[in-house]
DRENDO-1510 file (C-alpha; in Angstrom, 1 decimal, always signed):
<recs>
REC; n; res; u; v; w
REC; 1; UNK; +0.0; +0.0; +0.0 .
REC; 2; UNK; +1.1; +3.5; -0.9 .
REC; 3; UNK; +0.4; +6.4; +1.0 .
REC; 4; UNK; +1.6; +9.9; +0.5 .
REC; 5; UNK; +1.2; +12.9; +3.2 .
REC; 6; UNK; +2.7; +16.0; +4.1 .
REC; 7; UNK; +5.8; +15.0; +5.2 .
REC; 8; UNK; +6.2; +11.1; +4.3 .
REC; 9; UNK; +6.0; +9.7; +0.7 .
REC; 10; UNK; +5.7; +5.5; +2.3 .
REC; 11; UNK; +5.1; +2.3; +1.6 .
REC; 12; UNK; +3.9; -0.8; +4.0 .
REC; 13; UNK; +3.9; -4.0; +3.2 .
REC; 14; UNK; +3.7; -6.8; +6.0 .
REC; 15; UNK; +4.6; -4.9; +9.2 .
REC; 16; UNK; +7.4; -2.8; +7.0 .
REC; 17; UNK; +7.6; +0.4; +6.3 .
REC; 18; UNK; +9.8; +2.2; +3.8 .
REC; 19; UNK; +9.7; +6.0; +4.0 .
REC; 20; UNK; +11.0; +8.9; +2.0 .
REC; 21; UNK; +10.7; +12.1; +3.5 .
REC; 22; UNK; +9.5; +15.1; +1.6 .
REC; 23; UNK; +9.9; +18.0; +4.2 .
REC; 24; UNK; +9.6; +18.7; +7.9 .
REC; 25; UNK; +6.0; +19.5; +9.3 .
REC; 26; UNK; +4.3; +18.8; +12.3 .
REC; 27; UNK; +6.4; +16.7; +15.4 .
REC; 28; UNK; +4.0; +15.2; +18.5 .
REC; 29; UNK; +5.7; +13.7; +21.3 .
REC; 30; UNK; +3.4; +11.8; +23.6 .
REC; 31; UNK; +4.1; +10.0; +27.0 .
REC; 32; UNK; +3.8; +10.3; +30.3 .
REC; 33; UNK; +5.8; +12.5; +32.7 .
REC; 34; UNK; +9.3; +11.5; +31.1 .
REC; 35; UNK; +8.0; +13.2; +27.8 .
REC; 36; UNK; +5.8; +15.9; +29.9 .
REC; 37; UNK; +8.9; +17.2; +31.5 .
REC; 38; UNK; +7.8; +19.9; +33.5 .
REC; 39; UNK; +5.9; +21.7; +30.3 .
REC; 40; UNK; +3.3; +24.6; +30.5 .
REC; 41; UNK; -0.3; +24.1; +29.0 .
REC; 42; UNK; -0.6; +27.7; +27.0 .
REC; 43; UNK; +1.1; +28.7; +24.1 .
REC; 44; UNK; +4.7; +30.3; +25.8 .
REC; 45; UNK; +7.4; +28.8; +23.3 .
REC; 46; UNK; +9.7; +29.2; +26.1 .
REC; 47; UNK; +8.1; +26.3; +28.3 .
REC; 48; UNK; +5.4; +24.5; +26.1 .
REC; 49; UNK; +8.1; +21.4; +25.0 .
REC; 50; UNK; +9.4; +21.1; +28.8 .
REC; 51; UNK; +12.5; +20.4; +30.2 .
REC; 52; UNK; +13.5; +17.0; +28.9 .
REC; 53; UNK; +13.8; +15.0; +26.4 .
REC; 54; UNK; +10.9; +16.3; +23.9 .
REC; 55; UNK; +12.4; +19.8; +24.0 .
REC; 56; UNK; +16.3; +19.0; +23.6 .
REC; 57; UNK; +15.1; +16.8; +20.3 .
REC; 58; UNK; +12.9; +20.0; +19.3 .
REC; 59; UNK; +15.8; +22.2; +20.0 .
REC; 60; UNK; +18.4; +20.8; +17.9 .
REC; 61; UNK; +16.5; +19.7; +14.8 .
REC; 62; UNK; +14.6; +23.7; +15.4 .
REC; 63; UNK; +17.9; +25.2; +14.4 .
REC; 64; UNK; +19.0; +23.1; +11.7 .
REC; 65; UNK; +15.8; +23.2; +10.1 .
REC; 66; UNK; +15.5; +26.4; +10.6 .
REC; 67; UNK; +14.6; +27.0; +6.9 .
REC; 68; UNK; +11.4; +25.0; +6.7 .
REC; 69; UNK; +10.5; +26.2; +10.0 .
REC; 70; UNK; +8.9; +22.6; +11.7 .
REC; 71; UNK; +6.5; +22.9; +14.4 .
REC; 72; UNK; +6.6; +20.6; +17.1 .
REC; 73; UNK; +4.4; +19.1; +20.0 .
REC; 74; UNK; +4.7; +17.8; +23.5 .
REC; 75; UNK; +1.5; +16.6; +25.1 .
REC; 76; UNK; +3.0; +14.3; +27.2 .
REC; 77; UNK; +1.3; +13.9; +30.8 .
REC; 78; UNK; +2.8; +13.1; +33.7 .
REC; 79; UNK; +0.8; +10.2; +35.4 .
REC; 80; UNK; -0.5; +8.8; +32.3 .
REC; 81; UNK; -1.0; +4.7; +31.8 .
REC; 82; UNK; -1.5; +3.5; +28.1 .
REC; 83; UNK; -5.5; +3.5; +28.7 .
REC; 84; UNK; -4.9; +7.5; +29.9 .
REC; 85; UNK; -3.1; +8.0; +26.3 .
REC; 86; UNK; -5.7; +6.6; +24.3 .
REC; 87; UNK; -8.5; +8.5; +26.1 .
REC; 88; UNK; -7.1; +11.5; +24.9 .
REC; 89; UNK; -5.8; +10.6; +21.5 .
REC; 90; UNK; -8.9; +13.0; +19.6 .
REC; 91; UNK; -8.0; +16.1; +21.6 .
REC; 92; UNK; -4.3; +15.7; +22.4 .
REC; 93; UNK; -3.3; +14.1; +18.6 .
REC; 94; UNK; -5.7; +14.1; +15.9 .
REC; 95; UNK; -6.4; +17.5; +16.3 .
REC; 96; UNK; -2.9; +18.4; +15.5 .
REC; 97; UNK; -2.6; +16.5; +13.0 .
REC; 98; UNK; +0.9; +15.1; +13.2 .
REC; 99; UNK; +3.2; +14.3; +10.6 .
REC; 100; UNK; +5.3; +11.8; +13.2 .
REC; 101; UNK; +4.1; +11.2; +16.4 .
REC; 102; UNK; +7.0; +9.5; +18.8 .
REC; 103; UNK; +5.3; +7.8; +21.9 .
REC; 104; UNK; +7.0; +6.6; +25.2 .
REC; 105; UNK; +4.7; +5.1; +27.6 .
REC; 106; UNK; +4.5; +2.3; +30.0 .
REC; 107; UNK; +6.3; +3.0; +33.3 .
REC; 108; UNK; +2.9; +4.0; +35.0 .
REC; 109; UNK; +1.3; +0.7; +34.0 .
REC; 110; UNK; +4.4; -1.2; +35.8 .
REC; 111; UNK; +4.3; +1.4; +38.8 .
REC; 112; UNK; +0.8; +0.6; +39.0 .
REC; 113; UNK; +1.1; -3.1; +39.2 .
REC; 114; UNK; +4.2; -3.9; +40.8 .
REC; 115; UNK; +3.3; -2.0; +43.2 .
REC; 116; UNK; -0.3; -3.7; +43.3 .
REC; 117; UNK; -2.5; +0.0; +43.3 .
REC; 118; UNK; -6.1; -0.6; +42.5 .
REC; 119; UNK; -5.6; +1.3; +39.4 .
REC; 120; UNK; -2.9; -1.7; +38.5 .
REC; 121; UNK; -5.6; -4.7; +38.8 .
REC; 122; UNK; -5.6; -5.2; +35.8 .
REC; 123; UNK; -2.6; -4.6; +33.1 .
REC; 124; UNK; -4.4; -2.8; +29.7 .
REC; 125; UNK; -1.2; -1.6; +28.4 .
REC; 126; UNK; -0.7; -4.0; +25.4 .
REC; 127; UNK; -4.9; -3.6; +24.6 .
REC; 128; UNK; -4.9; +0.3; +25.0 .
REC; 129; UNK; -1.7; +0.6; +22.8 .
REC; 130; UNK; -3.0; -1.7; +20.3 .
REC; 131; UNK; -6.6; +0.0; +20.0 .
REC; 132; UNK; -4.2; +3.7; +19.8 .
REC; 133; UNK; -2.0; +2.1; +17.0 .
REC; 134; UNK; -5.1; +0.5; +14.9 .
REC; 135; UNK; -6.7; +3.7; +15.2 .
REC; 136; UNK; -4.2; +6.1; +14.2 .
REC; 137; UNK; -3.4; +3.7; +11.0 .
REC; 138; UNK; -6.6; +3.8; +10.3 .
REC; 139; UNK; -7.7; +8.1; +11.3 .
REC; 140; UNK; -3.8; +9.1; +9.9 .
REC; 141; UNK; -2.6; +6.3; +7.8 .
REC; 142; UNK; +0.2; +8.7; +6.6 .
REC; 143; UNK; +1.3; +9.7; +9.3 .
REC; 144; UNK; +5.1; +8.3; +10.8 .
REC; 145; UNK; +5.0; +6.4; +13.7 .
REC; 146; UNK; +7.9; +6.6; +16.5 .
REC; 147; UNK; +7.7; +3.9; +19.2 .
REC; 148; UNK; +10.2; +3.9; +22.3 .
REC; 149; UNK; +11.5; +1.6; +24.4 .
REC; 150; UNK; +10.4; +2.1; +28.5 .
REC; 151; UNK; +13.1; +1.5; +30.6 .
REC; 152; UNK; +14.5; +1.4; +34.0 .
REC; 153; UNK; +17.7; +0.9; +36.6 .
REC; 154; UNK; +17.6; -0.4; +39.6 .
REC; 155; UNK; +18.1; +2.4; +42.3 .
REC; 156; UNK; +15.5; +4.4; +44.2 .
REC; 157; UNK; +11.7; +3.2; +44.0 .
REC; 158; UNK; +12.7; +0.1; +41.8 .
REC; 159; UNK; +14.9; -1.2; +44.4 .
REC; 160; UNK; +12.2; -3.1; +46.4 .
REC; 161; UNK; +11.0; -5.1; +43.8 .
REC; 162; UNK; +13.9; -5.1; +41.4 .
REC; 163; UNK; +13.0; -8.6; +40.1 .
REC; 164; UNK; +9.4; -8.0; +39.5 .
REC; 165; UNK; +10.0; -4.6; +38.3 .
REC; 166; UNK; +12.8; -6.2; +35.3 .
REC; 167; UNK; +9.8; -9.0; +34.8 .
REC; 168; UNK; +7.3; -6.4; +33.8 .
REC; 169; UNK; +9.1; -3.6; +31.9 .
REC; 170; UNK; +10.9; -6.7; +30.4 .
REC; 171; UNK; +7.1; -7.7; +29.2 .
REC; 172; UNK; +6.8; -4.2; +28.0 .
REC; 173; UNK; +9.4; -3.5; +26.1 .
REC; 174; UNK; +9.1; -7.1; +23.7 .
REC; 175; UNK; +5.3; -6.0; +23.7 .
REC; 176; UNK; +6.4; -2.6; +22.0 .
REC; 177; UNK; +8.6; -3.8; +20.1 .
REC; 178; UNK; +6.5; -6.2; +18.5 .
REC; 179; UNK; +3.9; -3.5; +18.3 .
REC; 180; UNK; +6.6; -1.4; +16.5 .
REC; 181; UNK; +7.2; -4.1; +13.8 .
REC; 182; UNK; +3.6; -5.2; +13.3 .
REC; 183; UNK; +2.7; -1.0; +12.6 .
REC; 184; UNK; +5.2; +0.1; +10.4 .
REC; 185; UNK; +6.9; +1.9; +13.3 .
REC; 186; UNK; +10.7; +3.2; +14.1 .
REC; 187; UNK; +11.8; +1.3; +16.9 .
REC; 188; UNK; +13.8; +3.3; +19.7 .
REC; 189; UNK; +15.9; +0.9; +21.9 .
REC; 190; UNK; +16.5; +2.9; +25.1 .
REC; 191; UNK; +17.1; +0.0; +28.0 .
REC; 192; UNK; +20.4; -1.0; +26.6 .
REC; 193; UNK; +21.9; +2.4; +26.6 .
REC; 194; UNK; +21.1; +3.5; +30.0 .
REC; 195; UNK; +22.9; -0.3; +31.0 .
REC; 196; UNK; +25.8; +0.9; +29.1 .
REC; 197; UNK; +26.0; +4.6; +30.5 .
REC; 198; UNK; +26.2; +2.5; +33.8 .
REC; 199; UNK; +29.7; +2.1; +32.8 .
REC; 200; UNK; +30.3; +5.7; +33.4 .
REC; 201; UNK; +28.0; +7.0; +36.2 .
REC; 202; UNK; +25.4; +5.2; +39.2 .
REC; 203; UNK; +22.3; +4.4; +38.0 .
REC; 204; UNK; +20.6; +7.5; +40.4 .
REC; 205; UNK; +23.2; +9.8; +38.2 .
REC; 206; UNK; +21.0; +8.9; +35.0 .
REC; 207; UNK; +17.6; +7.9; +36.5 .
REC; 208; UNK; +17.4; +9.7; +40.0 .
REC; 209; UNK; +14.5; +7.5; +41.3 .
REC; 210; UNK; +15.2; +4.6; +38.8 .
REC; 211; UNK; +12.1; +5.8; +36.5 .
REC; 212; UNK; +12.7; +9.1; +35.7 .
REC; 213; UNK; +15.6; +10.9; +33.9 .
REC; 214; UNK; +17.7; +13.4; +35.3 .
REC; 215; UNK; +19.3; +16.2; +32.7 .
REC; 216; UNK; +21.8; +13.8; +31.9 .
REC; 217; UNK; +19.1; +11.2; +31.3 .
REC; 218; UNK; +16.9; +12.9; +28.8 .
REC; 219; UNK; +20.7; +14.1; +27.2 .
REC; 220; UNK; +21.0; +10.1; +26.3 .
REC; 221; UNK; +17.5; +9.7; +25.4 .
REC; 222; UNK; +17.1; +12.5; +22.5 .
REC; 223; UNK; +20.5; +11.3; +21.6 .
REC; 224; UNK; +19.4; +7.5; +20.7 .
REC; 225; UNK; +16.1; +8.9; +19.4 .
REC; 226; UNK; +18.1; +11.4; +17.0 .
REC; 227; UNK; +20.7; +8.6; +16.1 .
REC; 228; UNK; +18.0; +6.5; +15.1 .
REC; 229; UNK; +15.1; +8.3; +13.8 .
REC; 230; UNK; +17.6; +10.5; +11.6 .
REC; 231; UNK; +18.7; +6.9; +10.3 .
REC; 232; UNK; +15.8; +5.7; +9.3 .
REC; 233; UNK; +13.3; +6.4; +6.6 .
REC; 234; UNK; +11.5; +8.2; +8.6 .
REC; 235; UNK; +14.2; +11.2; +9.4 .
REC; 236; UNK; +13.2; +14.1; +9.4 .
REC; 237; UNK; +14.3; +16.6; +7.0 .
</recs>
């Protein structure tokens, strides 16, 4: 199948997808409080992308594509499960019709369970991302698709539970991955690069709590996204 948008000219053909972009447009990045970041909810430029991750990816590809002027998006919320995400994929992403949207969720569903909340009963993330995928395929079916690995490190709130904690985001991360192939989606490995930056600071120096990233954490995780998004067909230019 062919299909040809603003920013992507791609093809998909069982679970593949091979992109050629056209020009920069519109950017979402949606998650949970690792994307949120600290962002405002009004129109400032100075604080709408946050503090992390979303905004040092915005930052850098801002200035050198400067020319075509892209406009990007960060409507991450901190808090937010899979199920959350999907409840507000009308208002918070179709609306803005995105040319890529990159999405990093999970560590609430596993905070949620592991920890047994009543809010963790049950685990919906791999049925809430699914229904979110089939539906943006099937609302946006030309828009680029960015999936990213959760991850974690074992210091601070995962200490406790360290085994279960590895069981489930381990669960998580084949599920998105899988999710990733089956969609036509650009795969962001993140867990083995916070193991290897291990190698040169404590696991509180890059995740403070274990969960969530400190500067230096969102620092390596725009720098996988850019090294492999900007590598792949669907790199934006």
């Amino acid at each position: 199948m062919e299909t040809k948008g603003l920013m992507f000219s791609f093809y998909i053909q069982e679970g593949t997808v091979l992109i050629m972009s056209t020009h920069s447009s519109v950017i979402l990045f949606q998650g949970d409080s690792i994307t949120d970041g600290g962002r405002s909810r009004n129109d400032d430029p100075n604080h709408f992308l946050g503090h992390g991750y979303a905004y040092l990816i915005s930052s850098k590809l801002g200035v050198e594509l400067a020319a075509k002027q892209p406009t990007f998006y960060n409507r991450g919320i901190s808090g937010d499960r899979a199920s959350d995400l999907y409840a507000r994929w009308n208002e918070d992403t179709f609306s803005l019709k995105p040319d890529l949207i990159s999405i990093l969720i999970g560590v609430n569903d596993a905070w949620r369970t592991v920890n047994e909340e009543p809010s963790g009963v049950t685990d919906r993330l791999g049925r809430a991302y699914r229904h979110l995928l089939e539906e943006t395929r099937e609302v946006m079916p030309n828009t680029g698709l960015v999936l990213m690995e959760p991850f974690i490190l074992k210091t601070g709130a995962t200490v406790e539970r360290w085994d279960t904690w590895q069981e489930r985001i381990g669960q998580y991360q084949n599920l998105v991955r899988e999710l990733a192939s089956e969609f036509g989606a650009v795969w962001v490995p993140l867990q083995q690069t916070f193991n290897d930056a291990l190698e040169q600071a404590d696991a509180a120096y890059w995740l403070w709590d274990g969960v969530h990233p400190t500067a230096a954490g969102h620092e390596l995780i725009a720098r996988q996204w850019l090294s492999v998004v900007q590598n792949s067909p669907l790199a934006i230019g």
